[in-house]
LOTORSE-969385 format. One line per field, with one value per residue: residue number from 0; z, y, x of N, C-alpha, C, O in turn. Coordinates in steps of 0.1 Angstrom, whole numbers, plus 5000, padded with zeros to 4 digits. Example, Ala and Ser with C-alpha at 12.3 -4.5 7.8 and 13.67 -1.06 7.14 Angstrom:
// LOTORSE-969385
nr	(0|1) $
n_w	(5078|5071) $
n_v	(4943|4978) $
n_u	(5132|5128) $
ca_w	(5078|5071) $
ca_v	(4955|4989) $
ca_u	(5123|5137) $
c_w	(5078|5079) $
c_v	(4967|5000) $
c_u	(5132|5129) $
o_w	(5085|5080) $
o_v	(4967|5011) $
o_u	(5142|5134) $
This chain:
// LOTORSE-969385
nr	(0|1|2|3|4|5|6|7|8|9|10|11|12|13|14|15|16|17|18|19|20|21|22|23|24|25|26|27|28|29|30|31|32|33|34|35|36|37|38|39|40|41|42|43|44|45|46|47|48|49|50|51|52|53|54|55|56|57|58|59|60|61|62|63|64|65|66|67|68|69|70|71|72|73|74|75|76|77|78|79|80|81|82|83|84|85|86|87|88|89|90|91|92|93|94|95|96|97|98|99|100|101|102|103|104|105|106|107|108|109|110|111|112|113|114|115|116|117|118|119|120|121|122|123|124|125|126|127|128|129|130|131|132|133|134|135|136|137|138|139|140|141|142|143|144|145|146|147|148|149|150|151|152|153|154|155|156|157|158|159|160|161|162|163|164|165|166|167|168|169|170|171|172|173|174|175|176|177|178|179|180|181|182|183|184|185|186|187|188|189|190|191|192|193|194|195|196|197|198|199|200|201|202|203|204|205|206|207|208|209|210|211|212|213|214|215|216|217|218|219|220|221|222|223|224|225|226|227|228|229|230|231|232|233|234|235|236|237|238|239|240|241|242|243|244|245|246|247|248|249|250|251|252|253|254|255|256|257|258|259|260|261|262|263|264|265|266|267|268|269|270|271|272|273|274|275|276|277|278|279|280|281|282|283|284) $
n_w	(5185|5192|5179|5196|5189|5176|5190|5204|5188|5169|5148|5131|5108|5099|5102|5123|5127|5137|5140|5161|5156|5171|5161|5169|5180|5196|5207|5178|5169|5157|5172|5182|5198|5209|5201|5194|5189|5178|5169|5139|5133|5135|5142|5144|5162|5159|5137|5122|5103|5086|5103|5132|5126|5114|5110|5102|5096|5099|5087|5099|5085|5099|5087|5059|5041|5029|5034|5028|5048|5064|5082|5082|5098|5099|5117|5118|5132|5130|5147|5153|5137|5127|5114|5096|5076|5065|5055|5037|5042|5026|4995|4996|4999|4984|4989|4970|4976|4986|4995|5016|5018|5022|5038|5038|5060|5061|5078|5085|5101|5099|5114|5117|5100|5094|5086|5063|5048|5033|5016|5008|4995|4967|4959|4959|4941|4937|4918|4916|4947|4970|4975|4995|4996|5014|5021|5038|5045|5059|5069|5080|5087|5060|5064|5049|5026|5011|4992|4982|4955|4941|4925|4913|4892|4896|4885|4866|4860|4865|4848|4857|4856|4860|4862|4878|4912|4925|4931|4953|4956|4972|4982|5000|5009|5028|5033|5063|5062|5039|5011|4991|4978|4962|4955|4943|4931|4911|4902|4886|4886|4853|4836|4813|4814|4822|4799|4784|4763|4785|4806|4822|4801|4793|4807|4835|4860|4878|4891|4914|4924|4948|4957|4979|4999|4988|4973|4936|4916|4880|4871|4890|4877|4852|4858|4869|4845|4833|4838|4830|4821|4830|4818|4788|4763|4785|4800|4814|4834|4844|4863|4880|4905|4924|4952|4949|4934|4908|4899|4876|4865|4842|4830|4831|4844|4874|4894|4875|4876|4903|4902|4884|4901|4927|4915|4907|4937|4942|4932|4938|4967|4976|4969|4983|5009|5015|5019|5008|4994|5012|5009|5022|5038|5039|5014|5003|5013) $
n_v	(5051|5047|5070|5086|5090|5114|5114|5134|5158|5147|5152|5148|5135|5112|5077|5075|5065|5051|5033|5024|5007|4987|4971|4951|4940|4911|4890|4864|4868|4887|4908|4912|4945|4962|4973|4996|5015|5029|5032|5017|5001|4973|4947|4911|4882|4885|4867|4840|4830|4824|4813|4828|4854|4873|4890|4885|4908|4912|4940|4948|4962|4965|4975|4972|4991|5026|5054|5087|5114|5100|5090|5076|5063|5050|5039|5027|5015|4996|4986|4986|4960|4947|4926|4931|4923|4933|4932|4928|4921|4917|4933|4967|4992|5023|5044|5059|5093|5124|5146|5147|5147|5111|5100|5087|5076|5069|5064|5054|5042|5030|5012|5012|4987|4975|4961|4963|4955|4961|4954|4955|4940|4951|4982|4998|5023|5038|5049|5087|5087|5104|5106|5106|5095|5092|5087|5079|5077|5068|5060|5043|5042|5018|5002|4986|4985|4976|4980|4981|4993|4991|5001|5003|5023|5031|5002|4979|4954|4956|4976|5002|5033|5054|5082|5105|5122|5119|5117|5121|5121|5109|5099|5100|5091|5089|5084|5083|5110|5121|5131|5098|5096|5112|5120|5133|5132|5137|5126|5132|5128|5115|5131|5143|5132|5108|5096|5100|5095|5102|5100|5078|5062|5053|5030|5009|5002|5010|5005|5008|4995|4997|4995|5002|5019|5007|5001|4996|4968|4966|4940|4929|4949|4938|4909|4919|4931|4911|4896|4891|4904|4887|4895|4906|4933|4947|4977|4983|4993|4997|5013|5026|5045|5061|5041|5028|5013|5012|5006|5000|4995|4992|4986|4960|4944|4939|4916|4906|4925|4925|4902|4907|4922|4904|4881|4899|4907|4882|4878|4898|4903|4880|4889|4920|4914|4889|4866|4844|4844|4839|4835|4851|4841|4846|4853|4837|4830) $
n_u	(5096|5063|5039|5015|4984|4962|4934|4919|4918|4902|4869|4839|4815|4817|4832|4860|4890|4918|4947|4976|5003|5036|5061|5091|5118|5131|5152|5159|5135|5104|5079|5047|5047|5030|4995|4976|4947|4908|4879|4865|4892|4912|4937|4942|4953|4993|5008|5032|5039|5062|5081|5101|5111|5098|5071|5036|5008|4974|4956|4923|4892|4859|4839|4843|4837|4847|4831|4819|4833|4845|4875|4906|4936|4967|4992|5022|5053|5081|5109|5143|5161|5140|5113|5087|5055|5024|4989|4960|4928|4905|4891|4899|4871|4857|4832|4804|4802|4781|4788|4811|4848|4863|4894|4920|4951|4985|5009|5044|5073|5108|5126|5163|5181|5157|5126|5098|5068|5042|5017|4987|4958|4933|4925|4893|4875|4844|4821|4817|4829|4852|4880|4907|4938|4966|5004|5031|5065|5090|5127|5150|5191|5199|5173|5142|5118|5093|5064|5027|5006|4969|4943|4912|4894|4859|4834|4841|4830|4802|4797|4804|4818|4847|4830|4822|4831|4867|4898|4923|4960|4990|5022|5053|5086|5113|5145|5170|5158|5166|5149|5137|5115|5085|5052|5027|4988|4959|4927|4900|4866|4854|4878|4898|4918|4918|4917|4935|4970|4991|4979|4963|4954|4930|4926|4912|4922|4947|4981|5010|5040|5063|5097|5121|5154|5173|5199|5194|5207|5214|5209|5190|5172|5168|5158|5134|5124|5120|5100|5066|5034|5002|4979|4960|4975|4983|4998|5028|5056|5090|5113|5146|5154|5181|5186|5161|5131|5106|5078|5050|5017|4993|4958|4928|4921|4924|4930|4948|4968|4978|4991|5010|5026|5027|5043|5067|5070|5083|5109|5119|5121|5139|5162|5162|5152|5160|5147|5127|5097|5068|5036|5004|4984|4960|4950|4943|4914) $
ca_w	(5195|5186|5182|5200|5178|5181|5190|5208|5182|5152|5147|5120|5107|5095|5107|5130|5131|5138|5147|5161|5153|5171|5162|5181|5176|5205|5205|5171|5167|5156|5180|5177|5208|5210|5192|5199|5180|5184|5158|5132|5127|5142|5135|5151|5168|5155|5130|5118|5089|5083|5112|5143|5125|5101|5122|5097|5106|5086|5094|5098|5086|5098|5078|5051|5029|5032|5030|5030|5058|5074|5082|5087|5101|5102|5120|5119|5136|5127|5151|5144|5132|5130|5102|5093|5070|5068|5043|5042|5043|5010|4987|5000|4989|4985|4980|4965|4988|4981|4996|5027|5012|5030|5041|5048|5056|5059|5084|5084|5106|5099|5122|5113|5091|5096|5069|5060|5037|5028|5004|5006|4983|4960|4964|4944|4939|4937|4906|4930|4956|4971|4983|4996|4996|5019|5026|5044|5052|5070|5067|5089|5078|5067|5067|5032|5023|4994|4994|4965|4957|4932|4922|4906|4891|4887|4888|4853|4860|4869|4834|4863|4851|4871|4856|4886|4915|4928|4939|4957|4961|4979|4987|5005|5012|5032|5045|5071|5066|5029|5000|4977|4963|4965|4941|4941|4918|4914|4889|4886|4873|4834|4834|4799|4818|4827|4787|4775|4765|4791|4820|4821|4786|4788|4819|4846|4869|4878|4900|4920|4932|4950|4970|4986|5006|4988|4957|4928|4907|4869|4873|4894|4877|4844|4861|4872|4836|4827|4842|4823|4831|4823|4809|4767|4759|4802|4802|4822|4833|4859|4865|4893|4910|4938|4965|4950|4921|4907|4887|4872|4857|4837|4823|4833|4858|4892|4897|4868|4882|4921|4902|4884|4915|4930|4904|4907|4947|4943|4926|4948|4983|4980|4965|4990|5024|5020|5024|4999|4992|5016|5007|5033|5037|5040|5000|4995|5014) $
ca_v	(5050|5048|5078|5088|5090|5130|5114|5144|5164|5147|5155|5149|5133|5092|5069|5083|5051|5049|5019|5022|4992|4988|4958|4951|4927|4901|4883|4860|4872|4902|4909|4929|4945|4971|4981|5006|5012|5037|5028|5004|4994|4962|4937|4903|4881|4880|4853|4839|4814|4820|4815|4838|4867|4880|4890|4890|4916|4914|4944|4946|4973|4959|4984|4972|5005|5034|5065|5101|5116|5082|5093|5062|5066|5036|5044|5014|5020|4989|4989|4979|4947|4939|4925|4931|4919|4937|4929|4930|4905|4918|4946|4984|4998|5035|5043|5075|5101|5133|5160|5151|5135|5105|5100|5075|5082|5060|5066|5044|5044|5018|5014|5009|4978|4971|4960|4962|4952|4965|4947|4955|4939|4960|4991|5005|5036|5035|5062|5094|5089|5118|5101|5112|5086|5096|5077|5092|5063|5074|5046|5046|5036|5001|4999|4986|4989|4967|4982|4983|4997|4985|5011|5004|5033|5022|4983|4976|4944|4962|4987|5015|5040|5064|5094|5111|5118|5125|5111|5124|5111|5115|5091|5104|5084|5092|5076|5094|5126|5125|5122|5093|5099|5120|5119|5141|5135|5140|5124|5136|5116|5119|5141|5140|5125|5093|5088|5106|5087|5109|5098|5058|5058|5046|5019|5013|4996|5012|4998|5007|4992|5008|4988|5013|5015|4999|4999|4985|4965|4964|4925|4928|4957|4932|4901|4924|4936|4897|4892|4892|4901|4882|4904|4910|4950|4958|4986|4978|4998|4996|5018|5029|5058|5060|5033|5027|5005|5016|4994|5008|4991|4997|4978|4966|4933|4937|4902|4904|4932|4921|4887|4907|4925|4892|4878|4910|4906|4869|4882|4910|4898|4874|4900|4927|4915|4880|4860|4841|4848|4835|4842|4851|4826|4856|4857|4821|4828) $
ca_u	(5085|5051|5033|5003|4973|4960|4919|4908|4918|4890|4858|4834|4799|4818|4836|4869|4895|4929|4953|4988|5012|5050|5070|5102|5130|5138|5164|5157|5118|5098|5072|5037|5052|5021|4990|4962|4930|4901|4871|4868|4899|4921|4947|4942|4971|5002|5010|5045|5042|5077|5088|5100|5123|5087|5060|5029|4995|4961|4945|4912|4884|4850|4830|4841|4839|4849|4823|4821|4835|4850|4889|4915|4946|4976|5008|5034|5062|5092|5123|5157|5162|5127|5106|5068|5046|5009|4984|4941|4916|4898|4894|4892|4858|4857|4821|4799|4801|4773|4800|4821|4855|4869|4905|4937|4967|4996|5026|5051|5082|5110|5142|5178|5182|5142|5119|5087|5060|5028|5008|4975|4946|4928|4914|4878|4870|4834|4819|4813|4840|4859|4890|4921|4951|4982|5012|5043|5075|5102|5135|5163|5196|5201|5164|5144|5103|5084|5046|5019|4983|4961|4934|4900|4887|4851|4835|4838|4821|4789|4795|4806|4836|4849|4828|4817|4841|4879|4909|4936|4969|5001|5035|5062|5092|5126|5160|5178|5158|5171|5139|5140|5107|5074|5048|5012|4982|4949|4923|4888|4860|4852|4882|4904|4934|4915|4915|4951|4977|4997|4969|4961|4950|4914|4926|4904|4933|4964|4990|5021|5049|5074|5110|5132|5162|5186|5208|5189|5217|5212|5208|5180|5159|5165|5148|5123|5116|5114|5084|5052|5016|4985|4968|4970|4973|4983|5010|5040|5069|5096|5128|5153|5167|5191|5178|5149|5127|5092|5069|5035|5008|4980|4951|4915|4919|4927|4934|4964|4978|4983|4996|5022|5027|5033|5058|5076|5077|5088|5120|5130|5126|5147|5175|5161|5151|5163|5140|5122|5080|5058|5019|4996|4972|4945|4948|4935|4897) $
c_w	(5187|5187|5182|5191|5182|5183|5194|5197|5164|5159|5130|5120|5105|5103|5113|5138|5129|5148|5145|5162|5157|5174|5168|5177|5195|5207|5185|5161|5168|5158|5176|5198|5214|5202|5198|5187|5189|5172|5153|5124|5136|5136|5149|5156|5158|5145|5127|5109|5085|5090|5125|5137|5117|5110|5108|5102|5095|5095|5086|5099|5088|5092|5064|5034|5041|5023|5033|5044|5067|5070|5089|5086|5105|5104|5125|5121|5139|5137|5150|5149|5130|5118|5102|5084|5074|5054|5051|5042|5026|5008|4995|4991|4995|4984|4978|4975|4983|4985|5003|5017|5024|5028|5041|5048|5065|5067|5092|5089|5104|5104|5115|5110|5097|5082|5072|5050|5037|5014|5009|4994|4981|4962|4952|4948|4930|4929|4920|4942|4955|4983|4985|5004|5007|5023|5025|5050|5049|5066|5074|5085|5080|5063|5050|5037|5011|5000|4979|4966|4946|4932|4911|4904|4884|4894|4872|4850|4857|4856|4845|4860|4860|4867|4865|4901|4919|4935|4939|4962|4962|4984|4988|5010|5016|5039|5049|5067|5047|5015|4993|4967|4970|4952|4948|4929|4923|4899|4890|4876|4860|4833|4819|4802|4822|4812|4776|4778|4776|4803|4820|4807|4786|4799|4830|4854|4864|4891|4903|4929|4936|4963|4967|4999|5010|4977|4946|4916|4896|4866|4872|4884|4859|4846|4861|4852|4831|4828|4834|4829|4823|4813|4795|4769|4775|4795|4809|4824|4848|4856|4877|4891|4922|4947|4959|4930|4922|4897|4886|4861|4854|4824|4829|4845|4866|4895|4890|4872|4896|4913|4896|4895|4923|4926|4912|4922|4950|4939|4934|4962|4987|4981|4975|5005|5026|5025|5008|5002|5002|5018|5020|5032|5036|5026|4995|4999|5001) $
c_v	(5052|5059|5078|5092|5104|5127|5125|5154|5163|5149|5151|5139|5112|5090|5079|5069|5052|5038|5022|5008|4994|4972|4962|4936|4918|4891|4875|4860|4881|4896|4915|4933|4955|4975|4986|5008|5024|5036|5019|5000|4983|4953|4926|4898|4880|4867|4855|4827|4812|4821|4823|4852|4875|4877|4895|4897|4914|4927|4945|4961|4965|4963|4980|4975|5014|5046|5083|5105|5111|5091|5078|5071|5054|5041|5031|5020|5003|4991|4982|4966|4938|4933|4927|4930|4925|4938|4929|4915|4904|4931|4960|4985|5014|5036|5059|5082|5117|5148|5160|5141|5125|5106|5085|5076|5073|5063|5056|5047|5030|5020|5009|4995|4968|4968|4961|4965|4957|4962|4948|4944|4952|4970|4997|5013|5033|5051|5076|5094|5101|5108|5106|5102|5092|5087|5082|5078|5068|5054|5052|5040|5024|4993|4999|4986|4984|4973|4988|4989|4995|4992|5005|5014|5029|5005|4981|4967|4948|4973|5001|5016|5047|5085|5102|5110|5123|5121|5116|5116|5117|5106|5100|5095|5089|5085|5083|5108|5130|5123|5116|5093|5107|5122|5122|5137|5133|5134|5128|5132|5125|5130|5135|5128|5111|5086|5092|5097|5095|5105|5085|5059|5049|5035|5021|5007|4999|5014|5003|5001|5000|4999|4997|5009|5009|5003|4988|4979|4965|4952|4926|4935|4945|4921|4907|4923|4920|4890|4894|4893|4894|4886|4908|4925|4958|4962|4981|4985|4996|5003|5023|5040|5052|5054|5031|5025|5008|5009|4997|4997|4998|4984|4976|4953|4937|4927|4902|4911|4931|4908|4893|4916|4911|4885|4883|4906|4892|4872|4892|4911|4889|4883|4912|4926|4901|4866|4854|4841|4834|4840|4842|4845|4832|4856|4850|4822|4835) $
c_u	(5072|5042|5019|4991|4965|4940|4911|4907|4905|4877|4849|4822|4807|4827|4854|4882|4908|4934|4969|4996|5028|5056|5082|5106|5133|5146|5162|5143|5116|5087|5062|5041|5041|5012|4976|4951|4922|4892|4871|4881|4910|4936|4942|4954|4977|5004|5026|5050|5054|5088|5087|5104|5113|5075|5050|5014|4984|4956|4934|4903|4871|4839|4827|4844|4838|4840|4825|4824|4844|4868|4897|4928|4954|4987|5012|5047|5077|5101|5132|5155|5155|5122|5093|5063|5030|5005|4966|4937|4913|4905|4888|4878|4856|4843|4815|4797|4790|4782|4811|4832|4857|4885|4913|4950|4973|5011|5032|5064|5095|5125|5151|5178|5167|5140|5105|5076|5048|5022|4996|4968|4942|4921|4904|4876|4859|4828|4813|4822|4846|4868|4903|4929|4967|4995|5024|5052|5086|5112|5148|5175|5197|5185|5156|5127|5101|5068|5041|5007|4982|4947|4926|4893|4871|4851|4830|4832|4805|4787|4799|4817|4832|4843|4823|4824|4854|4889|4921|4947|4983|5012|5048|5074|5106|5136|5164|5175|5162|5157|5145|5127|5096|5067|5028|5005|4973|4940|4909|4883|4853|4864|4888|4913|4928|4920|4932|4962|4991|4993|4972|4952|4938|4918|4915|4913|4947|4970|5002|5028|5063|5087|5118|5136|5172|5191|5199|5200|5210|5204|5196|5167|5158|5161|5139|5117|5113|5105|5073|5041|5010|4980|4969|4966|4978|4997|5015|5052|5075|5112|5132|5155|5175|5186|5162|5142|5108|5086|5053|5031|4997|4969|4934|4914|4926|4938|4955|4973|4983|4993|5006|5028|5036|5045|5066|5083|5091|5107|5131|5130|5134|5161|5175|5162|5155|5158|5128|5105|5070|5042|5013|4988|4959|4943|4947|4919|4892) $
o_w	(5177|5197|5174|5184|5194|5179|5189|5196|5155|5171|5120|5131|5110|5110|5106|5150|5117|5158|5134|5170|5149|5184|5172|5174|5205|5209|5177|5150|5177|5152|5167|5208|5226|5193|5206|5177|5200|5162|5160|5112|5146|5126|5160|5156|5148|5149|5129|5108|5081|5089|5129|5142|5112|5116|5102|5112|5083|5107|5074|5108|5079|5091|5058|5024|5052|5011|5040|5052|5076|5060|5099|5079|5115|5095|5134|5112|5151|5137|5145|5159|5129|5108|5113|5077|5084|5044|5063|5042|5017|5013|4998|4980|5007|4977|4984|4984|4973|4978|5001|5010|5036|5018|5045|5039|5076|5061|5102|5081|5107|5099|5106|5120|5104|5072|5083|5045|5048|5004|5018|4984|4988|4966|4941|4961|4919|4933|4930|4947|4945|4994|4975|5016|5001|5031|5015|5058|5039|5062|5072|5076|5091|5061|5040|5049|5001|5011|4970|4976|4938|4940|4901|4913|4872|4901|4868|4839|4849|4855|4840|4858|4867|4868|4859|4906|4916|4947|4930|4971|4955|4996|4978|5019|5007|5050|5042|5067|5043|5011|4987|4955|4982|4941|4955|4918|4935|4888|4901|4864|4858|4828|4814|4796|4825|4811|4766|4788|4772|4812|4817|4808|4781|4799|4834|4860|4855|4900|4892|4940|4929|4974|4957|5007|5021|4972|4947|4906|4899|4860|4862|4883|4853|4835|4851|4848|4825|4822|4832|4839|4811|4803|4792|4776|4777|4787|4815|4815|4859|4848|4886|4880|4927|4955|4967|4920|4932|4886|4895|4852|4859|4815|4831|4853|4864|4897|4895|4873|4900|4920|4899|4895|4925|4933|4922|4924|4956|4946|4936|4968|4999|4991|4976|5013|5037|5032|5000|5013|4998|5026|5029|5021|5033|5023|4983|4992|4998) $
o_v	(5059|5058|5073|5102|5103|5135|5127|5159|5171|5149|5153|5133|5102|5099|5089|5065|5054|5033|5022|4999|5000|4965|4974|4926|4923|4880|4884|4854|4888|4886|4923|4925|4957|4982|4980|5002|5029|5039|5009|4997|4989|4955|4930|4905|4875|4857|4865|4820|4800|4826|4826|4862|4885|4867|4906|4892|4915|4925|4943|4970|4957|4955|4982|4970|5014|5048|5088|5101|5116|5097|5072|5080|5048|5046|5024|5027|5002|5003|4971|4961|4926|4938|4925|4938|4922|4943|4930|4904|4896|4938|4962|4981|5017|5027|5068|5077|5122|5159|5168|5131|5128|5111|5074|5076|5070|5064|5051|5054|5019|5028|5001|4989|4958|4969|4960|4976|4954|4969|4939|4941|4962|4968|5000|5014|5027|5063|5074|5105|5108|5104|5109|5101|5095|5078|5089|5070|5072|5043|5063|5032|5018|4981|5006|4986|4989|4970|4995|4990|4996|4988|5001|5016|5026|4999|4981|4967|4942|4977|5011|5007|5049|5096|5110|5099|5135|5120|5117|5107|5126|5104|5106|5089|5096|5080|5093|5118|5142|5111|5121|5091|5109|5124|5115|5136|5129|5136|5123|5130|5136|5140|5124|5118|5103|5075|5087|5092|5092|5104|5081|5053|5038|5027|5032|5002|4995|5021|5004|4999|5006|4997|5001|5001|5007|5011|4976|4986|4965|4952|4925|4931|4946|4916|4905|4917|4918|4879|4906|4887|4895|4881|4913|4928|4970|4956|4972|4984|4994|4999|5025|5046|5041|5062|5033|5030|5007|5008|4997|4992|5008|4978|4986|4954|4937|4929|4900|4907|4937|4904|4887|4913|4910|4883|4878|4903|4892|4865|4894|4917|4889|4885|4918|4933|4897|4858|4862|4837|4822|4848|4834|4844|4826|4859|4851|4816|4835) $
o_u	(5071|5034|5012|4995|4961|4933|4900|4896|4902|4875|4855|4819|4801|4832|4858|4883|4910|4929|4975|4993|5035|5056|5085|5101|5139|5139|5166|5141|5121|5082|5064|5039|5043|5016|4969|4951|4925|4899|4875|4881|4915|4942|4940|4965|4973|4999|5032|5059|5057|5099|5076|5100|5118|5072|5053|5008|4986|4953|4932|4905|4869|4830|4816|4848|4834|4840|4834|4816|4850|4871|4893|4931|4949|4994|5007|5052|5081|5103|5130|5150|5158|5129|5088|5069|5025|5011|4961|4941|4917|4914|4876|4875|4855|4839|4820|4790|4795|4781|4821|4828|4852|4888|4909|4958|4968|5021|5028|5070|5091|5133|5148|5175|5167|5146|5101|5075|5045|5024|4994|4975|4945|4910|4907|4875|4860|4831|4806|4821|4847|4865|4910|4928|4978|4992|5028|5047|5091|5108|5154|5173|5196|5184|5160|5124|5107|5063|5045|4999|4992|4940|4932|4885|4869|4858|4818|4827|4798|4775|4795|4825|4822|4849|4818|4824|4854|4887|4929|4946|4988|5009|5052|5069|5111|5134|5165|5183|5160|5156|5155|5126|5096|5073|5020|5011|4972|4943|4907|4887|4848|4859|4884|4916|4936|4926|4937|4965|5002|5002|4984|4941|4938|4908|4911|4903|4954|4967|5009|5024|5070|5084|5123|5131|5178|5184|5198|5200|5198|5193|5189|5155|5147|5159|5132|5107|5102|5101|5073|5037|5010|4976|4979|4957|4977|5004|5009|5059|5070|5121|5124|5156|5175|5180|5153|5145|5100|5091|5046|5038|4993|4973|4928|4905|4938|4950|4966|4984|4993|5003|5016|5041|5048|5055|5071|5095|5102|5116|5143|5138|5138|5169|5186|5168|5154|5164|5123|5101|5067|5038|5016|4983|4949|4932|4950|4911|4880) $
């Protein structure tokens, strides 16, 4: 069930936006069977490029960016047997905040042999940001999850590094109540760790992929590693645990890293959720 969004309970000086999302299975089609909103944030209709049984969502931030203070809140709530697809328009923009941090936090429900995807575009961390990242997904059994982020620390275009600043960050993931992963950090701008080869070693783009929920065979995680990035000198890693495949990048394009991002998915949806790679057509404007 889709939980109620706690509005009376915020308060504060930016932006105050939350959007509930509950798909639902009907006979042969996943449905947007409900969604609520309160600020700037939306999803337009429904789409289904691949058909009835993959219900895809763009949501939508009309702001833009995200400023000091500004709290986002996205609860997707999957039910059995359902599929979902949600992805952006563009790229997140964090921007310089003088004290209040901003927020987003990520709860994710997915029913008994459900799926769902979260591919975002890229998010910037703008020099000066005070951001705090959360993402909390729940999996029921049976139930599988492909989702990524793509972090710009900095617009290296523009000669901006991330020297001034803070980002918080947080992914939580559970089947039946059981963790398969959890992972805290924190980087602060001009800190050492931006430049240690321990940290991202002098990168200004670093990337997560994360598919859980299932058994990753041997097979699969050695396609995976057969993939190549673009990029000359990008870092690359990818290994399993128990139900679950992790893939980290590091380097200085954006672009290269969502594309081996991309690859990567091209390979394991078919072997995970069954279905071979249909692009969102939002990620051609």
């Amino acid at each position: 069930m889709l939980r109620e969004p706690a509005f009376d309970t915020i308060a504060g000086t930016g932006w105050q936006a939350r959007l509930g999302l509950r798909f639902a299975r009907r006979e042969d089609a996943t449905i947007l069977a409900e969604r609520r909103h309160r600020g700037p944030l939306r999803v337009q209709k429904a789409l289904h490029p691949e058909g009835p049984g993959v219900c895809h969502a763009i949501v939508l931030h009309p702001p833009s960016g995200i400023a000091g203070g500004d709290e986002l809140e996205i609860s997707v709530d999957v039910g059995a047997e359902a599929h979902a697809l949600l992805t952006t328009p563009g790229a997140g923009k964090w921007y310089r905040s003088a004290a209040p941090w901003a927020s987003q936090t990520l709860s994710f429900e997915v029913g008994a042999n459900a799926m769902l995807e979260w591919l975002p575009q890229e998010t910037i961390i703008f020099d000066g940001a005070l951001a705090d990242l959360r993402s909390h997904i729940r999996l029921a059994t049976g139930s599988r999850y492909l989702g990524w982020e793509v972090l710009c620390l900095g617009r290296r275009a523009s000669n901006e590094c991330f020297a001034n600043g803070d980002l918080k960050m947080s992914t939580r993931i559970e089947q039946d109540g059981k963790l398969l992963w959890l992972e805290q950090g924190r980087l602060t701008g001009g800190s050492p760790l931006l430049d240690s080869p321990v940290g991202l070693a002098g990168s200004s783009v670093c990337g997560t992929l994360i598919a859980a929920g299932e058994k990753m065979s041997p097979a699969l995680l050695a396609a995976c590693r057969a993939v190549a990035a673009s990029e000359n000198g990008a870092q690359l890693g990818l290994t399993t645990l128990p139900q679950l495949l992790v893939a980290r990048y590091l380097g200085h394009s954006s672009e290269a890293a969502r594309a081996w991002f991309v690859a990567l998915w091209r390979v394991l949806r078919p072997a995970l959720l069954g279905r071979e790679v249909q692009t969102p057509r939002i990620w051609n404007t």
